[in-house]
C-alpha positions in Angstrom: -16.1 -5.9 23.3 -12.8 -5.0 22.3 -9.9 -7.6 23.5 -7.3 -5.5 24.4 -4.4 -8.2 24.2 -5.2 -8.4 20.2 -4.9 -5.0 19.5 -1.0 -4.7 19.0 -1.4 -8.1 16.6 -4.1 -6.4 14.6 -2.6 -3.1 14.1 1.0 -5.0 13.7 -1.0 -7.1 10.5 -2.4 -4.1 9.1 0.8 -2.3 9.3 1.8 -4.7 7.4 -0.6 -4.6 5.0 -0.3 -0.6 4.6 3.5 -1.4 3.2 2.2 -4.1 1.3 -0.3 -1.6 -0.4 3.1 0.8 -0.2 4.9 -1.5 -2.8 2.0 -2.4 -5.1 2.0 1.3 -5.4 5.8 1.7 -6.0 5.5 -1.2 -8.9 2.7 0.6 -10.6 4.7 3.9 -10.6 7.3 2.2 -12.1 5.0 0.7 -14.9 2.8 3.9 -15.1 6.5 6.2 -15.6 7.2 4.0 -18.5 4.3 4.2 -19.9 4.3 7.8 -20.4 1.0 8.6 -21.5 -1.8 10.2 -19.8 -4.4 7.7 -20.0 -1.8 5.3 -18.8 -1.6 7.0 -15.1 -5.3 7.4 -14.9 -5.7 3.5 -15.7 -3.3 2.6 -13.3 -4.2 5.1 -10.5 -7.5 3.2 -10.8 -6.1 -0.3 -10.6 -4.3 0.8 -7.5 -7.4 2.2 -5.9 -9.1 -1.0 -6.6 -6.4 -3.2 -5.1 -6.0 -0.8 -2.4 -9.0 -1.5 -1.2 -9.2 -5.2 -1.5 -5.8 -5.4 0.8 -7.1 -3.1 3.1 -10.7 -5.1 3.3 -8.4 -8.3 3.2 -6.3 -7.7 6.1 -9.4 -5.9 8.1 -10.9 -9.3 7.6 -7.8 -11.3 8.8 -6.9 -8.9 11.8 -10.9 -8.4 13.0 -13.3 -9.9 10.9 -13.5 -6.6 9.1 -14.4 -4.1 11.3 -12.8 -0.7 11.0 -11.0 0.8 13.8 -9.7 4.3 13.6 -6.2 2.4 15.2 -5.7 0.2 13.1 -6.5 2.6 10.0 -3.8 4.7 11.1 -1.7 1.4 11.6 -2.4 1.2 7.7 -1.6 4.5 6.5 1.7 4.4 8.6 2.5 1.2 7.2 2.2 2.4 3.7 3.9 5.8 4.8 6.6 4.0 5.9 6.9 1.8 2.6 7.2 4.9 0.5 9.9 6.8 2.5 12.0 3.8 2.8 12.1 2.7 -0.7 11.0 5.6 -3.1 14.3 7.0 -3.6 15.2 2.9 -4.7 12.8 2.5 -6.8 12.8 6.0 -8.9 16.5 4.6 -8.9 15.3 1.3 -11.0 12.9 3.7 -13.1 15.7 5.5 -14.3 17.9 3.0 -14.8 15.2 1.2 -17.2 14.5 4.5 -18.9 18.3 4.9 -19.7 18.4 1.4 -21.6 
């Protein structure tokens, strides 16, 4: 049985955890940019993939004892969604300000 009184607290930690995955993925752009090569961003794509899925599995296990709700998925990609709009244009800012130097 679902208990309905939890639901805004579980999909309010896995928003949460969506921008939290939002700005591990804005750090490893940062480092994947400077890197420059090709086999850099492949690497790194695959590092973010992995912890991805251990924040998401984290916070499912925190919010519900890990079961997946299509709610509170959503409350995860929005999270992360929201992440990237906010602060992409900052933190391409920083990447070109350390290319520059």
């Amino acid at each position: 049985m679902i208990d309905v009184t939890a639901q805004p607290y579980e999909a309010l930690l896995l928003f949460h955890g969506g921008a939290l995955t939002g700005f591990v993925y804005l750090l490893l752009r940062i480092v994947r940019n400077l890197a420059g090569r090709r086999i850099a961003t492949h690497l790194f794509d695959g590092v973010f993939v992995l912890l991805a899925a251990a924040i998401l599995s984290g916070y499912l296990f925190l919010a519900n004892y890990g079961t997946v709700r299509g709610f509170l998925l959503t409350a995860f990609a929005a999270g992360f969604a929201a992440c990237y709009w906010l602060f992409a244009p900052l933190f391409a800012g920083i990447t070109q300000k350390i290319r520059k130097k």
